[in-house]
MARVOKOL-181811 format. One record per residue (C-alpha): residue in one letter; x, y, z. Coordinates in pm, whole numbers, plus 50000, padded with zeros to 5 digits. Last residue first. Layout:
<sites>
AXYZ/...
</sites>
This chain:
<sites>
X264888017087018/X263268052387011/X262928075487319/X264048077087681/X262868098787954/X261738069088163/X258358080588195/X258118102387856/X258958066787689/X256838043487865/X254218071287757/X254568069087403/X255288030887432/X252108026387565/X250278054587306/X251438030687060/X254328035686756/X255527997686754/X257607972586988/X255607984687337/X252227975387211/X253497943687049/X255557933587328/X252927941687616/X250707918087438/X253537890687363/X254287888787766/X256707909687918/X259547890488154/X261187871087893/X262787908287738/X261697913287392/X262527886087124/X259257862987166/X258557841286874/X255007834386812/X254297802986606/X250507810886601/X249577847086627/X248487855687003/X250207886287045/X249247894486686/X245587895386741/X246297913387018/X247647939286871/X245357938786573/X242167942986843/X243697972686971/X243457984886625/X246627998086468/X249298030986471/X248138041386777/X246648080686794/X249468104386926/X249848112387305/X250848148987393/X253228146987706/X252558173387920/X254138208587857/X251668223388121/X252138195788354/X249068171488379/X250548139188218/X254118141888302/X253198152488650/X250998124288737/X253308098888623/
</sites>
């Protein structure tokens, strides 16, 4: 993790595409239906299912990108 964000071609983070506070206003929406993996909660879902800095970073991680 260190590398990817220190390295000369490190990983250049956008702005999120929300608040942090509408994230987890919709993690906690009533009649919430969970499609992501049962393990995450609806938090880590929201961040991870739009255009965050999270999934920005999950992605340079894992070396994967999009859906």
């Amino acid at each position: 993790m260190h590398r990817v964000l220190t390295a000369g071609d490190r990983v250049r983070l956008t702005a999120d595409a929300r608040l942090v506070e509408q994230y987890v206003g919709a993690s906690v929406a009533p009649n919430l239906e969970s499609t992501a993996d049962p393990g995450t909660g609806p938090l880590v879902e929201a961040l991870l299912s739009d255009d965050t800095r999270a999934r920005q970073l999950t992605e340079a991680l894992t070396g994967t990108t999009g859906n």
